[in-house]
C-alpha positions as CSV (number, residue, x, y, z in Angstrom):
1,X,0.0,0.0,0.0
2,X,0.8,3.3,0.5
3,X,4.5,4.4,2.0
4,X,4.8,7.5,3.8
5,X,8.8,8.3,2.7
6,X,8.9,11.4,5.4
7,X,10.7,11.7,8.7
8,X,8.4,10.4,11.4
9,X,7.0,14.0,12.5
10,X,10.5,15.4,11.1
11,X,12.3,13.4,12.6
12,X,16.0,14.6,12.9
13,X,14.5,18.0,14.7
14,X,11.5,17.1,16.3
15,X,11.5,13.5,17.6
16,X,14.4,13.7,20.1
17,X,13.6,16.9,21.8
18,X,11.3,19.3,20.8
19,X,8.4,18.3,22.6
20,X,6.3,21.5,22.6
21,X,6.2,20.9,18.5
22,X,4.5,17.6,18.8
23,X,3.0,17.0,15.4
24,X,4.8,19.1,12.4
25,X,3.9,18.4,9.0
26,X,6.7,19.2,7.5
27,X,10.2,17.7,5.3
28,X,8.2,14.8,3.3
29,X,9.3,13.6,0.3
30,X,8.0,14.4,-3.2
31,X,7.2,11.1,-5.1
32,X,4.9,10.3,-8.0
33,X,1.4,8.3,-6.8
34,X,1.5,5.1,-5.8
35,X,-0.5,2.9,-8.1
36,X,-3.5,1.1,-6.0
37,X,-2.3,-2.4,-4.9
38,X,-4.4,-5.0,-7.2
39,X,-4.9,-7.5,-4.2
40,X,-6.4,-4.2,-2.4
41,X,-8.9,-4.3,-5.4
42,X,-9.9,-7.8,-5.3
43,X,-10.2,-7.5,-1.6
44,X,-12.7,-4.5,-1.6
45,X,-15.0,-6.5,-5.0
46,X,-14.7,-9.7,-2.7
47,X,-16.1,-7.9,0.2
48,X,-18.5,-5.4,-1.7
49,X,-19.5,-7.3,-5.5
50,X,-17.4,-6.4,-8.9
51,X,-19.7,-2.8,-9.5
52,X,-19.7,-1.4,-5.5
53,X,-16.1,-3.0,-5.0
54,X,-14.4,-1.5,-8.3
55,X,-16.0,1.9,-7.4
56,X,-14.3,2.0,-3.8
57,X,-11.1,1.2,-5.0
58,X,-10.9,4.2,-7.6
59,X,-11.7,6.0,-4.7
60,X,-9.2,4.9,-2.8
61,X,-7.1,5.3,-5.4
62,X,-7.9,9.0,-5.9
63,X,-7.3,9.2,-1.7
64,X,-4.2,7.7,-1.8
65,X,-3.4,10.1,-4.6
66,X,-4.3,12.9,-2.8
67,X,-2.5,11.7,0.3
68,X,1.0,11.4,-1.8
69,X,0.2,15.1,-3.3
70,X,-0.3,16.5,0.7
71,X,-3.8,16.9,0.6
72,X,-4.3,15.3,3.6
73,X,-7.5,16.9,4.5
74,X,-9.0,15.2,0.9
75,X,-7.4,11.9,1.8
76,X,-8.6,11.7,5.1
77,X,-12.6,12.8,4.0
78,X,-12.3,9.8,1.1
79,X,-11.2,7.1,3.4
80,X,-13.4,8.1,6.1
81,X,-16.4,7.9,3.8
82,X,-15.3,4.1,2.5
83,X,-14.1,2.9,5.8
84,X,-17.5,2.5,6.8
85,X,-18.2,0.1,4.2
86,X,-15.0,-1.4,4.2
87,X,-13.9,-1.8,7.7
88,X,-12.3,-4.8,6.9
89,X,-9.7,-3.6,4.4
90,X,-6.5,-3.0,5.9
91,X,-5.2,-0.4,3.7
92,X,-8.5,1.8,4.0
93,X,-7.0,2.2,7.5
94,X,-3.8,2.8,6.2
95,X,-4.7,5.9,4.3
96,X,-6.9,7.0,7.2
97,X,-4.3,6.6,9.6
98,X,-1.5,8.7,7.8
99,X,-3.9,11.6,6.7
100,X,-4.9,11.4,10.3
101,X,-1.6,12.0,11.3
102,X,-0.2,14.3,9.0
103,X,-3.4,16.5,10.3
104,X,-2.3,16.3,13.4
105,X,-5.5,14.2,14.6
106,X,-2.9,11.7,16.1
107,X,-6.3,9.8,18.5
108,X,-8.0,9.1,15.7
109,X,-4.9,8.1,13.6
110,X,-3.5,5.5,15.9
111,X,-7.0,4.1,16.0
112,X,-6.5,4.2,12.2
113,X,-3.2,2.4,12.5
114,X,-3.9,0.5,14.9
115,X,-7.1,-1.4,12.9
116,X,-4.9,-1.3,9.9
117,X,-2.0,-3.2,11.7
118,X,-4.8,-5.8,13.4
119,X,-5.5,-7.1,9.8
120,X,-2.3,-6.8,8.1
121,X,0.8,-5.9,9.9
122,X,2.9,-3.5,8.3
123,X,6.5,-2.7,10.2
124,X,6.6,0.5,8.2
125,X,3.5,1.6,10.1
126,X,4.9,1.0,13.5
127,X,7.2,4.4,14.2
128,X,4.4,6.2,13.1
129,X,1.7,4.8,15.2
130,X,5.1,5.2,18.1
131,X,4.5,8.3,17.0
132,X,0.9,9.1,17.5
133,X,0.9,7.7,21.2
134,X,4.2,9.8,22.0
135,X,2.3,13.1,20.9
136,X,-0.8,12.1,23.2
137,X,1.7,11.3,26.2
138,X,0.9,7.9,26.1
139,X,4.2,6.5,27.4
140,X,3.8,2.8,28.3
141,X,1.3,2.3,24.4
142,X,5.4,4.3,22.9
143,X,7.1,1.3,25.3
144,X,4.8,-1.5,23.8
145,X,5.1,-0.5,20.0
146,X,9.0,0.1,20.6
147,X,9.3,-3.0,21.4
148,X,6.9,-4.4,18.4
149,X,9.3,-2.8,16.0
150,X,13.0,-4.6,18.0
151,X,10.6,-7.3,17.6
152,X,9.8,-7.3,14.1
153,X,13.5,-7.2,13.1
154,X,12.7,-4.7,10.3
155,X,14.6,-2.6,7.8
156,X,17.4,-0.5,9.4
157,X,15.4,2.8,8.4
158,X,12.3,1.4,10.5
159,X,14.5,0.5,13.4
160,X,15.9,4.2,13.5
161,X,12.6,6.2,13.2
162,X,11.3,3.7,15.7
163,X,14.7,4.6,17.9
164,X,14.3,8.5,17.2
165,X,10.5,8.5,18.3
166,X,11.8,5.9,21.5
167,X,14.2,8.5,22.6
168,X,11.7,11.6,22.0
169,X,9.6,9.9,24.4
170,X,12.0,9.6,26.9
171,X,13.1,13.2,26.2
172,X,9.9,14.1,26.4
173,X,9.3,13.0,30.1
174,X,12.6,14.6,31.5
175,X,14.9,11.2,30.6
176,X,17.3,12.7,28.8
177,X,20.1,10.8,29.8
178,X,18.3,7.7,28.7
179,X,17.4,9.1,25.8
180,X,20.7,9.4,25.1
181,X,21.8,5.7,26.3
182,X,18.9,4.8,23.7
183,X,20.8,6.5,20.6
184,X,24.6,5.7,21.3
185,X,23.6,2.5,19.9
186,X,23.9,4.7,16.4
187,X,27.3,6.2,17.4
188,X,29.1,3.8,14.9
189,X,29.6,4.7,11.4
190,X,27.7,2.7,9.0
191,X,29.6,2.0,5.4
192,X,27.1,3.9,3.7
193,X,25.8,7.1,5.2
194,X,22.1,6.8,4.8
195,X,19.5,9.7,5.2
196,X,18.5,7.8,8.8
197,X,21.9,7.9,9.8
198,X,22.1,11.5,9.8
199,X,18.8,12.0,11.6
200,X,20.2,10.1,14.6
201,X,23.2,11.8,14.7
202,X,21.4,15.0,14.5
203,X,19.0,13.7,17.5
204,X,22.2,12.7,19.3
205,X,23.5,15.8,19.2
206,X,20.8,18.0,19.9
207,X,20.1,15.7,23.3
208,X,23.5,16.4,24.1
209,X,22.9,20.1,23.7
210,X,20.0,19.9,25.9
211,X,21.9,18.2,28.7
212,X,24.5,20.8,28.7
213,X,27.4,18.6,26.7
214,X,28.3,21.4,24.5
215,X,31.6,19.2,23.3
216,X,29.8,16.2,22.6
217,X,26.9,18.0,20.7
218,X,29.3,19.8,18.7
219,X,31.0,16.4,17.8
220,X,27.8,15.1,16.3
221,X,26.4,18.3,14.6
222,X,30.0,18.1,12.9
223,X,29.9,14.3,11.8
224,X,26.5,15.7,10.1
225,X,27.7,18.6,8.6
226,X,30.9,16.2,7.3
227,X,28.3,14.3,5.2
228,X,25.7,17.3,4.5
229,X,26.7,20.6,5.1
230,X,22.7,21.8,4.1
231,X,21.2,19.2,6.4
232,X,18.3,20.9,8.3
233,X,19.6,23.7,10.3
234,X,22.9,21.7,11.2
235,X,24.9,25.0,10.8
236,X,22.8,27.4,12.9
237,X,23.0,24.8,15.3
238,X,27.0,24.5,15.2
239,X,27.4,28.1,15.5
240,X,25.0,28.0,18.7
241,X,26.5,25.6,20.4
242,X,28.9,26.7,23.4
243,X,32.6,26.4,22.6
């Protein structure tokens, strides 16, 4: 189904730290639309006939569409409307869920998600839905799906958004030296410096910023600005940190 290719609520500024900014819409991807799964299609004719079902899946089609192009508010009004006659289609839910979330509406998208992942788990799902119980302060539900994603063995981009939104929480509650403990696991140097790679480092350095490790902080802002000197506000943040 659909793949939301953004930073789980942008990530490398927002999911560490910056609490107060729970929810910002911002840093996603440009990507042409997803074409509508055919096994979504003979799922939704199975469970409504070939005339009712075929029409749904345009329409889902079109909200999927209009979720890749950021109208979420569009996306969110589509899937709403089939969900009721399709509660059994996972990737209804799907759609749902991430327009949900890119409104900010992060109850109602975790209920979303949460259907969605009941009837056909999808890791990729997982730091989002993190994500939506972190923003409502819903610490043990962050702990439970934290540990779904370690569980679930997934990609290594997974496992960091699910690690950034981890260590927000934890941030988020005062824990900021276990925040910290939670993303020194990223300290070492991959072969390939991957987009994800850089948002933990980013994380890592802004909690160390936070807890008054000016040296440390600087050492991570640098190891980002070695591989992108542009990244998000890496230089602004290298100047402000205390020599």
């Amino acid at each position: 189904m659909w793949i939301d290719e953004g930073s789980v609520r942008d990530a490398a500024v927002d999911a560490a730290a910056r609490g107060a900014t729970v929810g910002a819409v911002t840093s996603k991807k440009r990507h042409e639309p997803t074409p509508l799964d055919p096994e979504v299609t003979s799922e939704m004719v199975d469970a409504l006939g070939q005339q009712r079902g075929a029409r749904l899946a345009e329409r889902l089609a079109q909200a999927s569409e209009a979720l890749d192009r950021e109208r979420y508010q569009e996306a969110r009004r589509i899937s709403t409307s089939i969900s009721k006659e399709t509660p059994s289609v996972a990737a209804v839910h799907e759609v749902l869920g991430l327009s949900s979330y890119r409104l900010g509406k992060y109850k109602q998208a975790a209920s979303a998600l949460e259907v969605a992942q009941e009837l056909h788990p999808n890791p990729s799902l997982l730091p989002i839905l993190a994500d939506c119980h972190r923003a409502q302060a819903r610490w043990s539900a962050v702990d439970r799906v934290w540990a779904e994603i370690r569980a679930a063995s997934p990609s290594h981009e997974i496992m960091a958004e699910g690690r950034i939104v981890a260590a927000g929480a934890l941030a988020d509650q005062g824990d900021l030296a276990g925040a910290i403990e939670l993303m020194s696991s990223t300290k070492k140097s991959p072969k390939v410096i991957r987009d994800h790679t850089l948002r933990q480092w980013y994380v890592l350095a802004d909690l160390y910023d936070r807890v008054g490790d000016p040296i440390s902080a600087r050492q991570w802002f640098t190891k980002v600005a070695q591989h992108d000197p542009d990244y998000e506000d890496v230089q602004q943040r290298l100047r402000s940190v205390r020599r």
